[in-house]
C-alpha positions, 0 to 999 in steps of 0.5 A, a space after each residue: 485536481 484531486 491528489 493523493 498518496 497510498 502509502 505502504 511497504 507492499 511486501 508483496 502486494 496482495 488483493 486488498 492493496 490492490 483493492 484500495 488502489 483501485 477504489 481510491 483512484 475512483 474517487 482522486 484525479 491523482 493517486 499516488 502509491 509510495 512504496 517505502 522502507 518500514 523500518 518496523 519490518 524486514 523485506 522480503 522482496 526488494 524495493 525494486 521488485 515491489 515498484 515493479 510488482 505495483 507497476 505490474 498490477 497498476 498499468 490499466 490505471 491511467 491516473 496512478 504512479 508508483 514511486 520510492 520514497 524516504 524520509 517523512 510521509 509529509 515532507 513527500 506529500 509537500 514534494 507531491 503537492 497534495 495534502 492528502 493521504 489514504 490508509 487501509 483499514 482492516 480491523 481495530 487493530 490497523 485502527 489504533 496505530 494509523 490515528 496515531 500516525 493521523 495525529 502526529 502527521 497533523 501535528 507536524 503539518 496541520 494541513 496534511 489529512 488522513 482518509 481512512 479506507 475500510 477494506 472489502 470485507 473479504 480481504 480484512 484478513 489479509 496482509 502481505 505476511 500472510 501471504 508470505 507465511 503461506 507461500 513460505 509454507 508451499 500454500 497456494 496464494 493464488 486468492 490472495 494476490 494478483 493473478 499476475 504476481 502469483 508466479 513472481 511471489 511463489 518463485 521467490 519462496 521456492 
């Protein structure tokens, strides 16, 4: 069995999220999407309200989970039993930060490996500020997520 965890704040979710869920549970027998609290970040939505939105945009995916954690992203991985994390890439930028968290990952559990995931070329724009820029703003998002969040994610900024 093939597992492995996509990690991420998903705050919101947007297309190329769903976009690497989608292509990696093509390729894992068991994908695992952690949402977690980036300490780097301040949330806009609630980590309730991201697991629901993942949730809402994953049902049709019968080999994902959605779970919460904390903590360190290895110490997760060994509770999931699986030595394998996806990150999204979209540009250098994403790049540089996410091998240095590759190598530092590896130092501290040599066997955990990182698979990088490039994005389709037509989100490598995006991210969750963005859209949330954008709707704060009033400007539709509706490319930009999934149809089925449209409503939830414009709400929240009305």
């Amino acid at each position: 069995m093939t597992r492995a965890i996509y990690p991420g704040s998903f705050d919101p979710v947007t297309k190329g999220h769903l976009d690497i869920i989608t292509r990696t549970s093509k390729i894992m027998t068991h994908l695992t999407v952690a949402v977690l609290d980036n300490p780097r970040k301040v949330a806009t939505f609630t980590i309730e309200k991201r697991i629901e939105m993942l949730k809402l945009v994953t049902e049709s995916y019968p080999n994902v989970e959605v779970e919460y954690f904390n903590g360190l992203l290895i110490d997760y991985a060994l509770k999931k039993d699986t030595n394998i994390i996806v990150k999204g890439l979209r540009a250098i930028s994403d790049f540089e930060f996410e091998f240095q968290m590759a190598l530092v990952n590896q130092k501290l559990n040599p066997a955990i490996e990182t698979l990088f995931m490039m994005t389709n070329s037509k989100y490598s724009y995006l991210s969750s500020s963005i859209v949330k820029e954008i709707a704060a703003l009033g400007g539709d998002i509706s490319s930009l997520v999934p149809e089925v969040l449209l409503d939830m994610i414009v709400t929240k900024f009305k």
